[in-house]
N, C-alpha and C positions, 0 to 999 in steps of 0.2 A: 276194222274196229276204230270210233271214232277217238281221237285223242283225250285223254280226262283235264279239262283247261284248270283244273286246280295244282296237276304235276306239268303240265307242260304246256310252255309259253308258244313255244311251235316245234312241228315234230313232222320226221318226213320217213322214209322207206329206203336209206337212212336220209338225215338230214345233209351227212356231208359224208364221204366213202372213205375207206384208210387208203393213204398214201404209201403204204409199203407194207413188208411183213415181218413178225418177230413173233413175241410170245405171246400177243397181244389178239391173235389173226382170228377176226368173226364175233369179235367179242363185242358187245354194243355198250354205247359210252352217254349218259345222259351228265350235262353241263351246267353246273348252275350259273343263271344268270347274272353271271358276274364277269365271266372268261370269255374275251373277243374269241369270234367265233369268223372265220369270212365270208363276210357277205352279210352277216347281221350283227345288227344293233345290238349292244348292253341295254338293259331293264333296268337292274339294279332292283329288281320288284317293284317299282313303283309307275304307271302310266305314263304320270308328266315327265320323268326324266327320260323315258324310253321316246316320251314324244320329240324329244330335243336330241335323241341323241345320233348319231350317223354309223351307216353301215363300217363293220371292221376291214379294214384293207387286209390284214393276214390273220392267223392263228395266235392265242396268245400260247407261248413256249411249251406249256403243260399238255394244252391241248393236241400242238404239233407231234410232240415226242407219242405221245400215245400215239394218235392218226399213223405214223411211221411205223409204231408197233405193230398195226392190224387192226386195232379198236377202228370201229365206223362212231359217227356223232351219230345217235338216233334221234337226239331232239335236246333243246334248252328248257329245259326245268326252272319251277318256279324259284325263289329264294325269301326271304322273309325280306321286306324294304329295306336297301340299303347293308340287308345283315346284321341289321344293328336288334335281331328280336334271336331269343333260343324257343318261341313257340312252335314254328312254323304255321301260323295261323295270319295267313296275310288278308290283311283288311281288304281288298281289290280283287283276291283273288281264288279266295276262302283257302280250306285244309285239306291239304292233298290225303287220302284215306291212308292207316295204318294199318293191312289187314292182317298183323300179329297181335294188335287191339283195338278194335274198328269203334268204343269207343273213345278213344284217348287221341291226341295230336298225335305227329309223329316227331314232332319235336322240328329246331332247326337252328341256324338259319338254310343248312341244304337240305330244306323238307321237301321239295321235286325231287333231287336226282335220291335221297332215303326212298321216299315212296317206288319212285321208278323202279329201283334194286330190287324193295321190299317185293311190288307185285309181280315181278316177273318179267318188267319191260325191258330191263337194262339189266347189264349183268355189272355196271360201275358206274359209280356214282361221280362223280367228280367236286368238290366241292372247296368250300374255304373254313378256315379255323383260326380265329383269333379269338375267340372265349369260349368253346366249346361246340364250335356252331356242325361239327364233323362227327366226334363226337357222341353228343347228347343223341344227336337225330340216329345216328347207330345204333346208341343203348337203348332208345323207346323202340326202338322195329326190331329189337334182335338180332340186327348185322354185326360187323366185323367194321371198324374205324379207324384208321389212323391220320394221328396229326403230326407231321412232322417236323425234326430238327429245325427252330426259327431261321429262314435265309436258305435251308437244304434246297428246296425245291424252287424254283424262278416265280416268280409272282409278277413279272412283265406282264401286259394284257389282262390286268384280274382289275377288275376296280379294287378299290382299297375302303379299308375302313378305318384301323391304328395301325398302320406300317409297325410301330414296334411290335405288334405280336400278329398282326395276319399273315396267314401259312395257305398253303395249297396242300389238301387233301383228298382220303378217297372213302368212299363207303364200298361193301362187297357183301354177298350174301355166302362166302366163303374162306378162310384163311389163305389157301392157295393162291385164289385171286389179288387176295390182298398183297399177297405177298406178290404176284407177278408182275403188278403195278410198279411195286417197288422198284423192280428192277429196272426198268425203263426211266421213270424220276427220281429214282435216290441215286446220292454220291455214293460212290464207294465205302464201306466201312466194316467195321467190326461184327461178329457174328456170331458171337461167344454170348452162351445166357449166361447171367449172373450167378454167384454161388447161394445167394439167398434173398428172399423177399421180405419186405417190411410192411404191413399190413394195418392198416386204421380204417376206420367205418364199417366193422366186423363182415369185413372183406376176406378175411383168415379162410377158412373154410375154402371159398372157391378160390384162395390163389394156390392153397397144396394139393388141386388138384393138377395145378401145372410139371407137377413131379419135380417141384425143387422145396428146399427146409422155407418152413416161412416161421419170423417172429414178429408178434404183435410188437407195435409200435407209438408213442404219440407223435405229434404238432402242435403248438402254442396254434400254429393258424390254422388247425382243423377243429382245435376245441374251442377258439374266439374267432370267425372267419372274418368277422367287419373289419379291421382295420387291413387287412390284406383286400377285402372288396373293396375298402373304397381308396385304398390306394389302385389299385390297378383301374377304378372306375373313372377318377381324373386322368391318369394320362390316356386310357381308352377315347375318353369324350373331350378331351382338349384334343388331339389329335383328329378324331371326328369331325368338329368344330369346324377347327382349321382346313378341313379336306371343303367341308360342304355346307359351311354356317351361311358363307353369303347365297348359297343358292338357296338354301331353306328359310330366308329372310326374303327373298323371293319369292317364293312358293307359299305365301299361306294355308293352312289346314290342307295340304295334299299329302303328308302324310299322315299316320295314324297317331291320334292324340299319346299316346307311350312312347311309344319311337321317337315324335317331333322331342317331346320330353327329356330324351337320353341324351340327343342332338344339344339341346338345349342348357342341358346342363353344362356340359363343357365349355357354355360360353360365358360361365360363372366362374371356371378355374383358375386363379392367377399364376401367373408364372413361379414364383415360390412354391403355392401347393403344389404345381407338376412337379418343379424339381425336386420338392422332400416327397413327394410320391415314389418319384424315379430311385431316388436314393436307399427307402426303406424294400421296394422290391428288391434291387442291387443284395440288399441286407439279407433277408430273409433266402436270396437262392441261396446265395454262399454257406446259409445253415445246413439247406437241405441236401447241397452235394456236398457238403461233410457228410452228411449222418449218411449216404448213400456210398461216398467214397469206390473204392473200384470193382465193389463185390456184390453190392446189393442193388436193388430195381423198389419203386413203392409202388404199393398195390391198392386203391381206392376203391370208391363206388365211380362209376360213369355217369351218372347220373338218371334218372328215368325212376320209375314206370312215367311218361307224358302224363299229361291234366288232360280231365276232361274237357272236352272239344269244346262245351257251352260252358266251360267256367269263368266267373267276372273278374273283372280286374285287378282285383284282390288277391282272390286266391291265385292271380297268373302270376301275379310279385312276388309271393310267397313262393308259389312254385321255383319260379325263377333265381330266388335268393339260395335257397337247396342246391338248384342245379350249379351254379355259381361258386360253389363252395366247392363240389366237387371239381369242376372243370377248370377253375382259372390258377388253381397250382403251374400246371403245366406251360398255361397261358402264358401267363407272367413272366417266368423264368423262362423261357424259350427253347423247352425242353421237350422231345419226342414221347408220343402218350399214344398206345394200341387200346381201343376199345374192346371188350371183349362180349358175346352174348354167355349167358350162364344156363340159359333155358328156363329161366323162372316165368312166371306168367301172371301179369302180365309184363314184359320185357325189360328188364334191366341189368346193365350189363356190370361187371369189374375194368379197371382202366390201371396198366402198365404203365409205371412213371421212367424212363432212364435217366443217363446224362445225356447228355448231347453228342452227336453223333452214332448213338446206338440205334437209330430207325430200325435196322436190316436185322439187329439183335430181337429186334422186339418182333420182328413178323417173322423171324425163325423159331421163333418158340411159342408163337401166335400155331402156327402150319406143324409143328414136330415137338411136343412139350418134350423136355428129356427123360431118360431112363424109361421110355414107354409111358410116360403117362399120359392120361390121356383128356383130347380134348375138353375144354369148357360145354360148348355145343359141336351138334353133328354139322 
């Protein structure tokens, strides 16, 4: 069967074989275009930079540790340019299909290795998360997400986007998996579910169905999201900037008119704004692990149902200011967030908030809600 060039930038039978064995053994592994791979080039989604760029000498760390597990690379999936979009609708490269909503995106920025999960080509998705980009694409296709503890996971070999909050992630079309993952890239840690959940964006409902007390809850930044967006939007794209302003001062119109824009903007940030940016996130985590404190977990929307596939620009902002609201709590603070599917249709998921260092917490109750209760989806 020929490869779909909308999920994957190249793909082989497999593309690279596992170098050992663990829990991981047969499992096929699709990469988004971010993570040195050996022997090829980073994309980054975009043509021109793939055209500049040189084959990888090794594996970047995420990718090895898996490879050692068992997982085989079956192929590099597309990513949105640069990462810097949550549509997965890459202008070069079009929209990998959703077929949990064959009209709608499937979200992104890991909309290859989502789709690959989704139709059955991969059983892991491999991806990155610095606003949601792990994520969202989870919640539109109804997979299993998680974004982990900011720094848990090695980010060597990943191109970057905002080091302060870009993570190595994974998508799965099952808790187990998700959780098997884990094992191989999380640190050690805790494994205890919390005694109760906090729940906002009338989330309630499917978080007791995880078989723990849940109580409704608010957030000054979930009921007003803008000043928390565009704090985290500055040091996001001043950071950005800084990574790839002179390349894209270079590069005229080769990326896509929004994208260049986001790029762009950071190049309007002055150092004051990042710093009282930096400062008022600083702020607001410190609320939220109070109010979570050692007992409770927040329970959100993930963000999704995806926009439709032919929606303008407009409505893609809008969309995207939605997604945003739900997905950059976690972002910002640099706190581990499980995606969950609910089975609604069309797909959108609930998203587990911890503190940090609860990754392992979060995909054991992902895999075995307690007291028998039972799963979100089969």
């Amino acid at each position: 069967m020929t490869a779909d060039p909308s999920v994957w930038r190249v793909k082989g039978m497999p593309l690279a074989p596992a170098t050992g064995h663990g829990v991981l053994d047969g499992m096929r592994l699709a990469v988004k275009d971010l993570f040195a791979v050996t022997g090829f080039a980073v994309g980054g989604g975009n043509p021109a930079w793939l055209a500049e760029a040189l084959p990888a000498a090794e594996d970047a760390p995420a990718v090895a540790r898996l490879r050692a597990a068992g997982a085989v690379v079956q192929g590099i999936a597309h990513t949105d340019e640069f990462a810097y979009s949550l549509s997965g609708a890459n202008a070069h490269y079009g929209a990998p299909p959703n077929p949990a909503a064959p009209d709608l995106v499937t979200g992104g920025s890991s909309s290859g290795p989502a789709s690959a999960v989704a139709t059955g080509h991969a059983d892991i998705g491999l991806g990155t998360d610095t606003s949601g980009s792990v994520r969202v694409p989870a919640s539109c296709c109804g997979l299993f997400g998680l974004r982990p503890t900011h720094g848990a996971v090695p980010t060597e070999g990943v191109q970057p986007l905002a080091p302060s909050f870009d993570t190595v992630g994974w998508i799965t079309r099952d808790a187990a998996t998700l959780a098997a993952v884990g094992e191989v890239l999380l640190p050690p840690g805790p494994v205890a579910a919390p005694r109760r959940l906090l729940a906002i964006g009338g989330t309630a409902a499917d978080a007791a169905r995880l078989g723990l007390p849940v109580r409704e809850t608010s957030l000054s930044t979930w009921d007003d999201p803008d000043p928390l967006l565009l704090a985290f939007r500055r040091v996001q794209s001043a950071e950005a900037w800084r990574a790839y302003g002179a390349w894209v001062e270079a590069h005229p119109r080769v990326l896509a008119p929004d994208v260049e824009g986001r790029f762009r903007f950071g190049a309007g940030v002055s150092a004051a704004e990042e710093a009282d940016a930096r400062a008022r996130l600083a702020a607001w985590r410190a609320e939220l692990l109070d109010l979570l404190g050692d007992e409770a977990w927040l329970v959100l929307p993930a963000g999704g149902p995806g926009h439709a596939r032919d929606l303008g620009l407009a409505g893609r902002d809008a969309w995207r200011r939605d997604i945003l609201r739900c997905s950059v709590p976690a972002s910002a603070y640099g706190l581990p967030s499980v995606s969950l599917p609910t089975g609604a249709s069309p797909p959108a998921g609930i998203a587990l908030v911890a503190p940090p260092g609860h990754d392992r917490a979060l995909l054991a109750l992902a895999a075995e809600p307690p007291a028998g209760g039972p799963r979100l989806a089969p």
